[in-house]
C-alpha positions as CSV (number, residue, x, y, z in Angstrom):
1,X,-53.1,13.0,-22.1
2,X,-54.9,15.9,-23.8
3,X,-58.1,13.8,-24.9
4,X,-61.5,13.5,-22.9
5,X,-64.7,11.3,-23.0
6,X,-66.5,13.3,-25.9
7,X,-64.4,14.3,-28.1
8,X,-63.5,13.9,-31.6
9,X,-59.8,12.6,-32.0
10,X,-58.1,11.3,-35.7
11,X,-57.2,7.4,-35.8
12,X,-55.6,5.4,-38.8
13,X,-58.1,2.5,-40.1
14,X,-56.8,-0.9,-40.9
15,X,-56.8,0.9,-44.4
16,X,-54.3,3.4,-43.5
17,X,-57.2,6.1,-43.9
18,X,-57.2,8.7,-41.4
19,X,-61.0,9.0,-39.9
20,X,-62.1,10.4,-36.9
21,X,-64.0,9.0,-33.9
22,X,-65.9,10.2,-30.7
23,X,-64.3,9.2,-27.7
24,X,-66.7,6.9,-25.3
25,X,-63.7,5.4,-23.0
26,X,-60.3,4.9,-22.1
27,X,-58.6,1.9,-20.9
28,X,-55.1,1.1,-19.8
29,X,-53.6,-1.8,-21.7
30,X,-51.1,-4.6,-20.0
31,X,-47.4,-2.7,-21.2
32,X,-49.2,1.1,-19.3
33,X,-50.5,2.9,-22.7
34,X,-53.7,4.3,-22.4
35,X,-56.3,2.9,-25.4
36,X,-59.6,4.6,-25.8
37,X,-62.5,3.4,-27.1
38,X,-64.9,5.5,-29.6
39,X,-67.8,5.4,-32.5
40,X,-66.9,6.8,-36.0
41,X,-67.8,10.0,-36.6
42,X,-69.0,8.7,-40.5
43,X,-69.9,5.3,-40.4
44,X,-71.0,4.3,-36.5
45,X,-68.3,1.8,-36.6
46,X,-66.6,0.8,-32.9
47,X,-62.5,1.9,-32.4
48,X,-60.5,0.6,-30.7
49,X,-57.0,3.0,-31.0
50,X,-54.0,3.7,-28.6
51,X,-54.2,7.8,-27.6
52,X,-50.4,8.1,-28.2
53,X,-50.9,7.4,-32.0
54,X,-54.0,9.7,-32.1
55,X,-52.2,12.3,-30.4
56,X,-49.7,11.6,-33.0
57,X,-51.9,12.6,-36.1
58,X,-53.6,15.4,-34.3
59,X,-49.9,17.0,-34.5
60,X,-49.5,15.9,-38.3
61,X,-53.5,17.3,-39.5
């Protein structure tokens, strides 16, 4: 995992819209994946996102 607790990472809404948040926490989910928890960089908003698909669209952007 390349992300820490401050920074800015991409994440899909439920809109398909790729936004950005600011990392507050990460958690580790029942199947081992690590989730993270962050604020919208735009709108305040809470996310909720798995790091494997953010790490995903930081490759894509």
């Amino acid at each position: 995992m390349k992300y820490k607790v401050g920074d800015i990472v991409p994440y899909r809404n439920t809109r398909s819209n790729i936004k950005h948040a600011k990392i507050i926490s990460f958690e580790t989910v029942d199947n081992g994946k690590i989730w993270f928890w962050g604020i919208d960089t735009v709108t305040g908003a809470k996310v909720w996102y798995p790091v494997h698909q953010s790490e995903k669209l930081d490759l894509q952007t």
